[in-house]
PDB file of N, CA, C and O in Angstrom, chain B, residues numbered from 101:
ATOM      1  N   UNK B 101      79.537  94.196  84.560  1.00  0.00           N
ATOM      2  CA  UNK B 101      79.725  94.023  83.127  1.00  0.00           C
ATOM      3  C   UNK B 101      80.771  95.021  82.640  1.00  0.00           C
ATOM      4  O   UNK B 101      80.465  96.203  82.789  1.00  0.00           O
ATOM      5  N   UNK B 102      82.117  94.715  82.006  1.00  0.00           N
ATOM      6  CA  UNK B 102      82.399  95.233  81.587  1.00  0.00           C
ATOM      7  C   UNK B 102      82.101  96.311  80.016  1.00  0.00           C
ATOM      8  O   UNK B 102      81.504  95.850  79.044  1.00  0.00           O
ATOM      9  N   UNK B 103      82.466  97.274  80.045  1.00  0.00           N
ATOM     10  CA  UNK B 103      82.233  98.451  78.830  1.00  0.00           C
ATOM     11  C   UNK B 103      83.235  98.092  78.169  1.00  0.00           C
ATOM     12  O   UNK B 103      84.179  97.387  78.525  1.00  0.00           O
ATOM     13  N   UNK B 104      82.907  98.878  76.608  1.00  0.00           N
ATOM     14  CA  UNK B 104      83.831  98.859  75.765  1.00  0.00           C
ATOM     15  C   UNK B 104      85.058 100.152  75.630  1.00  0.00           C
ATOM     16  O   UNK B 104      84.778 101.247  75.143  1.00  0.00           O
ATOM     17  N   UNK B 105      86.105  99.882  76.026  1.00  0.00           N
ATOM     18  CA  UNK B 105      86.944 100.639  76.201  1.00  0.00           C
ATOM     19  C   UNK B 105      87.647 101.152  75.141  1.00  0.00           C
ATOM     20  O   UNK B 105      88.421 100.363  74.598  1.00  0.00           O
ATOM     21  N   UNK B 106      87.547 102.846  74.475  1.00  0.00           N
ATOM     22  CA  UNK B 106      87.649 103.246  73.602  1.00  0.00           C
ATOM     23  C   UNK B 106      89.138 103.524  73.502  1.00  0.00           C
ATOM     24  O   UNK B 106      89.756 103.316  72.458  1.00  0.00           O
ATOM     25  N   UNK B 107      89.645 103.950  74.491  1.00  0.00           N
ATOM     26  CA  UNK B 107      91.144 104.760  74.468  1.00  0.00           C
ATOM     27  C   UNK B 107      91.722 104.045  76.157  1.00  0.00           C
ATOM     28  O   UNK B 107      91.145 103.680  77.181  1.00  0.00           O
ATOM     29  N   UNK B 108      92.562 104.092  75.883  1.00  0.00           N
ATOM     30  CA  UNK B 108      93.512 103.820  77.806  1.00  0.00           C
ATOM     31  C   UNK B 108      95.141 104.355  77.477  1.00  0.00           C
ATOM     32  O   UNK B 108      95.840 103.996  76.529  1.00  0.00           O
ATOM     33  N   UNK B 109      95.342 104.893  78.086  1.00  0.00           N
ATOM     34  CA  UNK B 109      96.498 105.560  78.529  1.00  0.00           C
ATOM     35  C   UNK B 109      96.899 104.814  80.404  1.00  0.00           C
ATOM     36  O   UNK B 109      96.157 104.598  81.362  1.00  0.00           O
ATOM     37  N   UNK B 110      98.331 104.636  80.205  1.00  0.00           N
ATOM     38  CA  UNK B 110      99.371 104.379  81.504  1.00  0.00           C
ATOM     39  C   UNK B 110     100.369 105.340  82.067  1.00  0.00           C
ATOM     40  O   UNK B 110     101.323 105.730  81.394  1.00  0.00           O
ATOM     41  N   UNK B 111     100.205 105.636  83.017  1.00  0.00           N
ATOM     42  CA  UNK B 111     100.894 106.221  83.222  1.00  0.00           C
ATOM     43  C   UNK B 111     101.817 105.956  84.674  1.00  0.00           C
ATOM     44  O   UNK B 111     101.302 105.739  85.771  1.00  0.00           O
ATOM     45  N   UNK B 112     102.938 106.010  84.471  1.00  0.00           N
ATOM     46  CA  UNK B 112     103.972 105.008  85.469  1.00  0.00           C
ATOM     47  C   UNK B 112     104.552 106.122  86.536  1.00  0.00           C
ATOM     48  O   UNK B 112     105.404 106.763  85.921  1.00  0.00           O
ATOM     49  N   UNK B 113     104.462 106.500  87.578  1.00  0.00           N
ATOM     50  CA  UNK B 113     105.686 107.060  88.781  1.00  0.00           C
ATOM     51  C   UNK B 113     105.952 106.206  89.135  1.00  0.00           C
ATOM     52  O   UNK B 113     105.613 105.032  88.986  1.00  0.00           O
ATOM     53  N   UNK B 114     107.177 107.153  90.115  1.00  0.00           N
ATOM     54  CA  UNK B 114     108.022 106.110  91.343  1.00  0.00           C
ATOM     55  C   UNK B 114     107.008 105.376  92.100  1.00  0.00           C
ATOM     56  O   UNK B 114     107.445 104.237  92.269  1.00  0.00           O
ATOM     57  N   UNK B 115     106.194 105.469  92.476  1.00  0.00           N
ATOM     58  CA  UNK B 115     105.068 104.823  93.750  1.00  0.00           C
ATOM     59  C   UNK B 115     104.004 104.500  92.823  1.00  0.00           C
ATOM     60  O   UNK B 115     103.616 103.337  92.941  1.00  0.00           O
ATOM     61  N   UNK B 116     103.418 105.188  91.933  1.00  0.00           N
ATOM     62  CA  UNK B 116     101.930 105.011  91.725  1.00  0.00           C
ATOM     63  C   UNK B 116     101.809 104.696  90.634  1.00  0.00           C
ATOM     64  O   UNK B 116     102.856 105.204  90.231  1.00  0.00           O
ATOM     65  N   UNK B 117     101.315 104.187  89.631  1.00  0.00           N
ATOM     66  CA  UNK B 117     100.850 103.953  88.365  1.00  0.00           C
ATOM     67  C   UNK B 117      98.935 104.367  88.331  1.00  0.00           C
ATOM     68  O   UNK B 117      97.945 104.022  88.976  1.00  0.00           O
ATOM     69  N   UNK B 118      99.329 105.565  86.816  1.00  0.00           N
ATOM     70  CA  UNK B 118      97.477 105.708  86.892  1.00  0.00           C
ATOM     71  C   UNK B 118      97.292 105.392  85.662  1.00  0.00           C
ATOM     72  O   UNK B 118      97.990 105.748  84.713  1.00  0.00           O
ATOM     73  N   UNK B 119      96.311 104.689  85.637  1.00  0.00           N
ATOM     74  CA  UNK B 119      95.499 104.265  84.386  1.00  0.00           C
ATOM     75  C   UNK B 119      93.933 105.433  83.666  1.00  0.00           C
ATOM     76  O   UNK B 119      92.894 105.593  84.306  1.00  0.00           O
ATOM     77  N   UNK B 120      94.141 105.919  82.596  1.00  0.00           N
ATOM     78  CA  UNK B 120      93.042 106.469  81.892  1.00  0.00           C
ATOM     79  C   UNK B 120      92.707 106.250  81.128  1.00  0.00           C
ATOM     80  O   UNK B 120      93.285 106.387  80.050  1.00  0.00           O
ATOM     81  N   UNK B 121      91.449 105.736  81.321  1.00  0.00           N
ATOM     82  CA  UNK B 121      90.373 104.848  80.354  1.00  0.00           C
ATOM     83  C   UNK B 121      88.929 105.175  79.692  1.00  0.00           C
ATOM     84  O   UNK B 121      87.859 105.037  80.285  1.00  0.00           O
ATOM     85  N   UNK B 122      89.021 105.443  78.910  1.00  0.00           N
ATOM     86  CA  UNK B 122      87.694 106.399  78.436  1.00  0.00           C
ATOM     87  C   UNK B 122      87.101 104.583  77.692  1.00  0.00           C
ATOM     88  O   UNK B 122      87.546 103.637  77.043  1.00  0.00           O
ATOM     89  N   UNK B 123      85.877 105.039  78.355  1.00  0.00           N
ATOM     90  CA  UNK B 123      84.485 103.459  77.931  1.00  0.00           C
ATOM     91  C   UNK B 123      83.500 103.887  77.486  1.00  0.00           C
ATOM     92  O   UNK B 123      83.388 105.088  77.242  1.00  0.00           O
ATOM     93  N   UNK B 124      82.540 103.019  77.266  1.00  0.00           N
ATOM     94  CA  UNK B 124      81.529 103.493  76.300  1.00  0.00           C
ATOM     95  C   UNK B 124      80.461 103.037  77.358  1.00  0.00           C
ATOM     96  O   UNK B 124      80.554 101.934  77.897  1.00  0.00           O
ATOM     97  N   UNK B 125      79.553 103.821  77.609  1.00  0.00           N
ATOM     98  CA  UNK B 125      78.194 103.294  78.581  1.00  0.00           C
ATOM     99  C   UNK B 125      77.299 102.657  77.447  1.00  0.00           C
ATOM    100  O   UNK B 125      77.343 102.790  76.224  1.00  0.00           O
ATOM    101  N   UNK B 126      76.424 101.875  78.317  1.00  0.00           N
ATOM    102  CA  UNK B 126      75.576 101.122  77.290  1.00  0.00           C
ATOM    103  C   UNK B 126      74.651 101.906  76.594  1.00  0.00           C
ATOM    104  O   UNK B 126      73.788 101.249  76.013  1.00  0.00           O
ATOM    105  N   UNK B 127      74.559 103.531  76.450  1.00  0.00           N
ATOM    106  CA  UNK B 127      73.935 104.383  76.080  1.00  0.00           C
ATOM    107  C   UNK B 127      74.839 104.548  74.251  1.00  0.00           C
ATOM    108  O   UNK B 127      74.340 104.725  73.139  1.00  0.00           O
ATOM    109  N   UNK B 128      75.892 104.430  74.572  1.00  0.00           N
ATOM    110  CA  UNK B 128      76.889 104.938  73.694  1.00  0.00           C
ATOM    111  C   UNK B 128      77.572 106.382  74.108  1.00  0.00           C
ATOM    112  O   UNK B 128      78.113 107.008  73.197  1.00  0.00           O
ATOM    113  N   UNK B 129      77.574 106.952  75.466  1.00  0.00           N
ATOM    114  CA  UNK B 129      77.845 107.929  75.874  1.00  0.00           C
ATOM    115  C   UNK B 129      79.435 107.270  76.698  1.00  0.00           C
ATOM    116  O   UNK B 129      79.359 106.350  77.513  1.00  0.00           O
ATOM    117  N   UNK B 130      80.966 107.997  76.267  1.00  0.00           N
ATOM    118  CA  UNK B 130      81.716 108.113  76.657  1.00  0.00           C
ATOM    119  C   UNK B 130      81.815 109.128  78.011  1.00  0.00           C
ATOM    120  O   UNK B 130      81.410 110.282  78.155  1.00  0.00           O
ATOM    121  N   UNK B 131      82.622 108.089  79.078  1.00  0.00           N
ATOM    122  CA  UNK B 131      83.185 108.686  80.147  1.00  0.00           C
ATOM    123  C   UNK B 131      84.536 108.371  80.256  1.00  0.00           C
ATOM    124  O   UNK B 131      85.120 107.671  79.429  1.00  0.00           O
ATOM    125  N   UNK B 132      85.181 108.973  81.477  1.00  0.00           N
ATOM    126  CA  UNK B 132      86.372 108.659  81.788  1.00  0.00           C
ATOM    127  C   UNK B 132      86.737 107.477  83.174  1.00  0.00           C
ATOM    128  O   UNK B 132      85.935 107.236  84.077  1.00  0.00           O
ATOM    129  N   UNK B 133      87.829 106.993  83.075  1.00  0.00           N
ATOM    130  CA  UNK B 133      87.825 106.399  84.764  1.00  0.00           C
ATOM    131  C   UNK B 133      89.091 106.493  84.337  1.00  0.00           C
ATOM    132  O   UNK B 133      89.546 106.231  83.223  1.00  0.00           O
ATOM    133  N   UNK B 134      89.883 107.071  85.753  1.00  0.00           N
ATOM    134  CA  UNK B 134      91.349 107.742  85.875  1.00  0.00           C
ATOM    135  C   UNK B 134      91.318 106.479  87.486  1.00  0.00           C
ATOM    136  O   UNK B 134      90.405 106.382  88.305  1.00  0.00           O
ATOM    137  N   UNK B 135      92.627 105.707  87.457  1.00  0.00           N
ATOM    138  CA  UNK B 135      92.596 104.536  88.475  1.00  0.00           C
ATOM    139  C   UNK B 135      93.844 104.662  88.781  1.00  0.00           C
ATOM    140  O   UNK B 135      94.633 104.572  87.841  1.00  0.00           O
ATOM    141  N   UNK B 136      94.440 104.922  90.262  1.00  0.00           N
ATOM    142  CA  UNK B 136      95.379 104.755  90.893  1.00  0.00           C
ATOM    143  C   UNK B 136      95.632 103.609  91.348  1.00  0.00           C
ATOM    144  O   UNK B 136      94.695 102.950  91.798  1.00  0.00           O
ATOM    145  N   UNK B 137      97.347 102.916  91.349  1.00  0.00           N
ATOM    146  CA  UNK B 137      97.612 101.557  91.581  1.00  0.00           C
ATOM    147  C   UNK B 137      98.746 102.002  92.196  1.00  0.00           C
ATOM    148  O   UNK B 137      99.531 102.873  91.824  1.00  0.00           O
ATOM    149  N   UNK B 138      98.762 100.905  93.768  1.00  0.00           N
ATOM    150  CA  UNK B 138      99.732 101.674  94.024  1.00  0.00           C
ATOM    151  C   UNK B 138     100.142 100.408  95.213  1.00  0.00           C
ATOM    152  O   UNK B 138      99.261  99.721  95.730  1.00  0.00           O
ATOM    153  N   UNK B 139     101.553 100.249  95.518  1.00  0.00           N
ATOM    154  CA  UNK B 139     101.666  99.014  96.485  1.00  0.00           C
ATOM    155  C   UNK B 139     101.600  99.212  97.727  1.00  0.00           C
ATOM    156  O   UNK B 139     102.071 100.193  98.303  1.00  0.00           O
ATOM    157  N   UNK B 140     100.848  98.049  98.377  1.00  0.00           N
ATOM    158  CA  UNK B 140     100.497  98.114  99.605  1.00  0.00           C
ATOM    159  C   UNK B 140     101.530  98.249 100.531  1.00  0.00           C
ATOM    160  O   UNK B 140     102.332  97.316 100.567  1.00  0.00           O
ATOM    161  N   UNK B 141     101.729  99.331 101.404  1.00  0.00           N
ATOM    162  CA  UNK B 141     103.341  98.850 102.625  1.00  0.00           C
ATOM    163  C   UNK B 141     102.829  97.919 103.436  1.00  0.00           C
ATOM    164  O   UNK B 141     101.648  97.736 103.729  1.00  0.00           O
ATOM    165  N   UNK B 142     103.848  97.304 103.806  1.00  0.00           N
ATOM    166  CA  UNK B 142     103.719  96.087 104.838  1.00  0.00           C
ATOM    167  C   UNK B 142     103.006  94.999 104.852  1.00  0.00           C
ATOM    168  O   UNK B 142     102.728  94.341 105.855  1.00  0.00           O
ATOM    169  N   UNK B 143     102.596  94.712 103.420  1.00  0.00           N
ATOM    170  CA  UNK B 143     101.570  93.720 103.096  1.00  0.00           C
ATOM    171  C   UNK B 143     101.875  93.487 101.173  1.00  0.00           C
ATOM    172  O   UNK B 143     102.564  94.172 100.418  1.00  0.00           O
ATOM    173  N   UNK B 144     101.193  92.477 100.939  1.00  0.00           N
ATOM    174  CA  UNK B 144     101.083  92.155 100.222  1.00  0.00           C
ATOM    175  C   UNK B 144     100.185  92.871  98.785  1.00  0.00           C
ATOM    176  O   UNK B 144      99.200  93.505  99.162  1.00  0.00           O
ATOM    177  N   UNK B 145     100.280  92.866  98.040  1.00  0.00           N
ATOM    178  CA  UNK B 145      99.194  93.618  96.493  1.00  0.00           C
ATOM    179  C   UNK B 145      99.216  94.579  96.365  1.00  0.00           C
ATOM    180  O   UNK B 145     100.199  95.080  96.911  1.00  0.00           O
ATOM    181  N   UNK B 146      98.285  95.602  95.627  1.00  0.00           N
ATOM    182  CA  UNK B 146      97.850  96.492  95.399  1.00  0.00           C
ATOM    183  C   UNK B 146      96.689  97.138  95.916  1.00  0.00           C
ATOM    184  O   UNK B 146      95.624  96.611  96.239  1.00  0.00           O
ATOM    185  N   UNK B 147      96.964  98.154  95.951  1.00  0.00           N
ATOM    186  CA  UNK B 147      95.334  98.852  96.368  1.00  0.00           C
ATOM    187  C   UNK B 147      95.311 100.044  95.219  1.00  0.00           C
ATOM    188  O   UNK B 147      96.178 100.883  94.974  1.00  0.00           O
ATOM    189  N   UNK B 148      93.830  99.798  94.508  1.00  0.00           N
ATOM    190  CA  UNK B 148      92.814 100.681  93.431  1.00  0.00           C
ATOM    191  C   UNK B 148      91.850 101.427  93.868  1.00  0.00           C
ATOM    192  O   UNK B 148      90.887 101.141  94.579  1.00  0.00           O
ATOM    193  N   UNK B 149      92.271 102.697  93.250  1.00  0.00           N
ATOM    194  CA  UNK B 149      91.168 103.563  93.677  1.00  0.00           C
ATOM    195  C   UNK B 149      91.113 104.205  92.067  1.00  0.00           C
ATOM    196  O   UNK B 149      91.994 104.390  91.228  1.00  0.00           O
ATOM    197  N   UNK B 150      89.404 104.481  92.073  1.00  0.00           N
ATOM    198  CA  UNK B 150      89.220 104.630  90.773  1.00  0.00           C
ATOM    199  C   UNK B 150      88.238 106.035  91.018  1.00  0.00           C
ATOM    200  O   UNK B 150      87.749 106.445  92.071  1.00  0.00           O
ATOM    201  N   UNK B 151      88.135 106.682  89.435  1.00  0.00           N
ATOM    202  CA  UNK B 151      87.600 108.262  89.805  1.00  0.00           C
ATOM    203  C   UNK B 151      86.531 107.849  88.285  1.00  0.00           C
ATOM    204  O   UNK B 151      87.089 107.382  87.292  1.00  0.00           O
ATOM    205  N   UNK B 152      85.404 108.028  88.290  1.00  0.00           N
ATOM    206  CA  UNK B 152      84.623 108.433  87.264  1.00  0.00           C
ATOM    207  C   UNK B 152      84.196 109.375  86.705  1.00  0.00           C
ATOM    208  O   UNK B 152      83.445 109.999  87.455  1.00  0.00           O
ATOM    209  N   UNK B 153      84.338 110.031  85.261  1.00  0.00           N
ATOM    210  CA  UNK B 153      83.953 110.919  84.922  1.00  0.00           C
ATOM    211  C   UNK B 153      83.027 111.393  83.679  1.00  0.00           C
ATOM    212  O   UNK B 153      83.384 111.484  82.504  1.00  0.00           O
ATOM    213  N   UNK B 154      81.910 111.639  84.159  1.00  0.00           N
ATOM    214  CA  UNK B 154      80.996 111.270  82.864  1.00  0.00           C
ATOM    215  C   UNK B 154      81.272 112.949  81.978  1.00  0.00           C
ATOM    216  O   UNK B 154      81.515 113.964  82.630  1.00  0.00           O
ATOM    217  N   UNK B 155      81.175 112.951  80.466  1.00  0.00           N
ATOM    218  CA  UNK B 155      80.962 113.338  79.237  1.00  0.00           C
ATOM    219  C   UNK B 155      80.544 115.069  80.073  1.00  0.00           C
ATOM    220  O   UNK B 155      81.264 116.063  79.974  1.00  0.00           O
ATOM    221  N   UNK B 156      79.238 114.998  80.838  1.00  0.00           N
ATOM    222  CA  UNK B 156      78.897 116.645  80.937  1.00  0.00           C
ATOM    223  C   UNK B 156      79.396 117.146  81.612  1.00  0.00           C
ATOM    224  O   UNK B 156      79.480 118.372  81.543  1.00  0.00           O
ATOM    225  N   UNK B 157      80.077 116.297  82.781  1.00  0.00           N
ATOM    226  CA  UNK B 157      81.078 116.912  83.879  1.00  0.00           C
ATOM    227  C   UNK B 157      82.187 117.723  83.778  1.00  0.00           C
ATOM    228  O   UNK B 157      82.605 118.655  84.465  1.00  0.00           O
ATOM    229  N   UNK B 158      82.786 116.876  82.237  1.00  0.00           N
ATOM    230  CA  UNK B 158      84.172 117.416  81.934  1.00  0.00           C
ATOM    231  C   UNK B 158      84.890 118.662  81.795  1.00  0.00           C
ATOM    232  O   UNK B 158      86.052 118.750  82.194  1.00  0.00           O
ATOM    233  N   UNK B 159      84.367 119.503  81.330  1.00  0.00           N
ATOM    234  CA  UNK B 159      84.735 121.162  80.616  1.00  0.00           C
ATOM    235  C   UNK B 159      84.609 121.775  82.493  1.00  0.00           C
ATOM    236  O   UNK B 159      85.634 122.427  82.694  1.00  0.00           O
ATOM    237  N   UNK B 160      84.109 121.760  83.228  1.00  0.00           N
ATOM    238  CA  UNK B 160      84.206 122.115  84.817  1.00  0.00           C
ATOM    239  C   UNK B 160      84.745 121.493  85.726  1.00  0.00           C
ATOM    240  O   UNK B 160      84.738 121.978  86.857  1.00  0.00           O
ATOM    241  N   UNK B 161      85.405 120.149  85.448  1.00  0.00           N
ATOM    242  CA  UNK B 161      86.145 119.251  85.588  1.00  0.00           C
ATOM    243  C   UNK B 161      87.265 119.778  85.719  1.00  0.00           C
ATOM    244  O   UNK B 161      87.773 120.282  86.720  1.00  0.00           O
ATOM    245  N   UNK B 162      87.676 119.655  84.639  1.00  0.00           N
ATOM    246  CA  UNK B 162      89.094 120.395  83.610  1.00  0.00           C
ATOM    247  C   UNK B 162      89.495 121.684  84.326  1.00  0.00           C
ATOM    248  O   UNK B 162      90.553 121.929  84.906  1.00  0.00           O
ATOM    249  N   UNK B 163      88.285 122.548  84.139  1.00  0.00           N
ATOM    250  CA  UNK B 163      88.724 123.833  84.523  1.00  0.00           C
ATOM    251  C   UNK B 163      89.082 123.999  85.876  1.00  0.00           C
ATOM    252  O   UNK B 163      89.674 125.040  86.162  1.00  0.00           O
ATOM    253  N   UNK B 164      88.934 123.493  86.427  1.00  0.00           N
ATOM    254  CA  UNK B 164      88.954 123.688  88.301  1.00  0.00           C
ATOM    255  C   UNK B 164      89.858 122.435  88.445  1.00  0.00           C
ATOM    256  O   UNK B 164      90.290 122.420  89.598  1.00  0.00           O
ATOM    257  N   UNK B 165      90.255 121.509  87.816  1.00  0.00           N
ATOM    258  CA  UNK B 165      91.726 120.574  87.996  1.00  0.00           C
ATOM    259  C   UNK B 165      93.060 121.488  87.528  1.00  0.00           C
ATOM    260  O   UNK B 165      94.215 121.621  87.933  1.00  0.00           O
ATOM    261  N   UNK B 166      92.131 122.111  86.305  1.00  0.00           N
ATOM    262  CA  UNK B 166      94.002 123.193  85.883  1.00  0.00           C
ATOM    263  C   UNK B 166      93.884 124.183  86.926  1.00  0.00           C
ATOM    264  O   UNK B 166      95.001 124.441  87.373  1.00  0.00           O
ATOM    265  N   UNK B 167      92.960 124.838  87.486  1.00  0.00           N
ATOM    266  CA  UNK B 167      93.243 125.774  88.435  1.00  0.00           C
ATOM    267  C   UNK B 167      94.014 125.654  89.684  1.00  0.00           C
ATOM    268  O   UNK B 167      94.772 126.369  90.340  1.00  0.00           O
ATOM    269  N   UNK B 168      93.339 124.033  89.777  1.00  0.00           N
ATOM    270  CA  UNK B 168      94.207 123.999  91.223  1.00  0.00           C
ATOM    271  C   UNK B 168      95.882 123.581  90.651  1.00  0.00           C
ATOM    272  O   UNK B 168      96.810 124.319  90.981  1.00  0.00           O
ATOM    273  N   UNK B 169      96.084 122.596  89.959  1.00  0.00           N
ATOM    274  CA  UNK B 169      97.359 122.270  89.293  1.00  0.00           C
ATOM    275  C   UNK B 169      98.199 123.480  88.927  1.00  0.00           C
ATOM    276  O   UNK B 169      99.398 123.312  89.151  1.00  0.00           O
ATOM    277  N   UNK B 170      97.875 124.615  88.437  1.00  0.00           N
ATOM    278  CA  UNK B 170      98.674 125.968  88.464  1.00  0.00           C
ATOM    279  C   UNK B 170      99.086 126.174  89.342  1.00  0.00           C
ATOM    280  O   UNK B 170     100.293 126.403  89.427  1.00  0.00           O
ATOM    281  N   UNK B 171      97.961 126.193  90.804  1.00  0.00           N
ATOM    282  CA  UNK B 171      98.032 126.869  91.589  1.00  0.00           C
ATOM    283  C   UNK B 171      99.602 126.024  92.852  1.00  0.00           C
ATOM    284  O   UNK B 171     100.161 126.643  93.757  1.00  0.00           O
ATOM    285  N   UNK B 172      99.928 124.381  92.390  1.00  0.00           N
ATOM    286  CA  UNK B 172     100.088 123.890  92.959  1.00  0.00           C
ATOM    287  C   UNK B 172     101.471 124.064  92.804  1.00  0.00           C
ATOM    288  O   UNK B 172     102.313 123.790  93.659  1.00  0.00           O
ATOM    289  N   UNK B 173     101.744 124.668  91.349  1.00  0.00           N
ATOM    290  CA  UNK B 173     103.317 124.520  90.317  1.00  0.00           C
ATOM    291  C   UNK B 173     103.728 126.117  91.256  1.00  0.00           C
ATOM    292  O   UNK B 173     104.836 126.464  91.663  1.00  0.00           O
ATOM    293  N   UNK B 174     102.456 126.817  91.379  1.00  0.00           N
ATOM    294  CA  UNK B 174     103.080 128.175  91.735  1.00  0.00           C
ATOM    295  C   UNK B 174     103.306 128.449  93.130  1.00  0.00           C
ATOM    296  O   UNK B 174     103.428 129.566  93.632  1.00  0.00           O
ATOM    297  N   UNK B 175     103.347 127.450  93.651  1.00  0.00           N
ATOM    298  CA  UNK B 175     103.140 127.638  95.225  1.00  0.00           C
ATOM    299  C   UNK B 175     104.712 126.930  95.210  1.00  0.00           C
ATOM    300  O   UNK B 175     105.175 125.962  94.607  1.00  0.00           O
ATOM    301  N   UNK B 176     105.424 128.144  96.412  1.00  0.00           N
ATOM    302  CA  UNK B 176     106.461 128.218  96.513  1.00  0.00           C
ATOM    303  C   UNK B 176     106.879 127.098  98.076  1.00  0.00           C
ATOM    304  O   UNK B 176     107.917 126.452  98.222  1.00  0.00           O
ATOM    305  N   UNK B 177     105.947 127.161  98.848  1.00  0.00           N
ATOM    306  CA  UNK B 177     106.460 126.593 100.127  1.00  0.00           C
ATOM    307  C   UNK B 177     106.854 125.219 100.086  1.00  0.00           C
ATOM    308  O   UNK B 177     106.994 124.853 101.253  1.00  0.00           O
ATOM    309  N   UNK B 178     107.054 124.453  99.433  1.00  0.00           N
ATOM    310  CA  UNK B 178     107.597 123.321  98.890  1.00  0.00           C
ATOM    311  C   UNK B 178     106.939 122.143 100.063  1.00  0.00           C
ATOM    312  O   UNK B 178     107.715 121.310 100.530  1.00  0.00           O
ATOM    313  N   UNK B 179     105.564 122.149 100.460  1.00  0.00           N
ATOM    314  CA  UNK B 179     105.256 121.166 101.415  1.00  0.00           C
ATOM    315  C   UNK B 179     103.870 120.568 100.385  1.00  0.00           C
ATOM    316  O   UNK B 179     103.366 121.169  99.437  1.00  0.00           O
ATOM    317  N   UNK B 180     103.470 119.161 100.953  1.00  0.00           N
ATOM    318  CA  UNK B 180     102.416 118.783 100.063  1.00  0.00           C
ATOM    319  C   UNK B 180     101.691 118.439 100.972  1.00  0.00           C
ATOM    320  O   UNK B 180     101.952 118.316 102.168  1.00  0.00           O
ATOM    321  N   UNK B 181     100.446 118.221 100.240  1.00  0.00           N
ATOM    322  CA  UNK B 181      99.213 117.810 101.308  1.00  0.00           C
ATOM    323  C   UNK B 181      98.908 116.474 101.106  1.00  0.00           C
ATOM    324  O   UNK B 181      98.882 115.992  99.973  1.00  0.00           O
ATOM    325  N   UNK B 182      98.744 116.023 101.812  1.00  0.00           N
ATOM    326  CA  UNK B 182      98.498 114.411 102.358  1.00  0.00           C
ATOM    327  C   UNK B 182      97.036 114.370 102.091  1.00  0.00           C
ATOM    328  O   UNK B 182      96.392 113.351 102.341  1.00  0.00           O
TER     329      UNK B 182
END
């Protein structure tokens, strides 16, 4: 069943497109779902991967996503992790 979707944001790169979608549970309690779209090599469509994030999670969420995201801008060795 789909929820009622309060807010959605797109967001477009070279490879990936992510979608953020804040819904309403049948409680009336807002979460998030942050959804990667991204094209399949050597085949045909897309492949979705989706992240849920409920309302009490968030504030420790946040804090430990900006930590690592600082940590990622400040890191000099210019290699990424797979």
């Amino acid at each position: 069943m789909d929820r009622k979707i309060v807010l959605s944001e797109r967001l477009n790169t070279l490879s990936r497109t992510y979608f953020f979608d804040v819904k309403e549970s049948t409680k009336g309690n807002p979460y998030l779902v942050v959804t990667e779209s991204y094209k399949q090599k050597d085949a045909e469509g897309f492949t979705r991967n989706s992240l849920l994030l409920f309302e009490d999670d968030a504030p420790k969420f946040l804090e430990l996503l900006t930590k690592v995201v600082g940590e990622m801008a400040g890191s000099t060795t210019g290699q990424t992790v797979e």
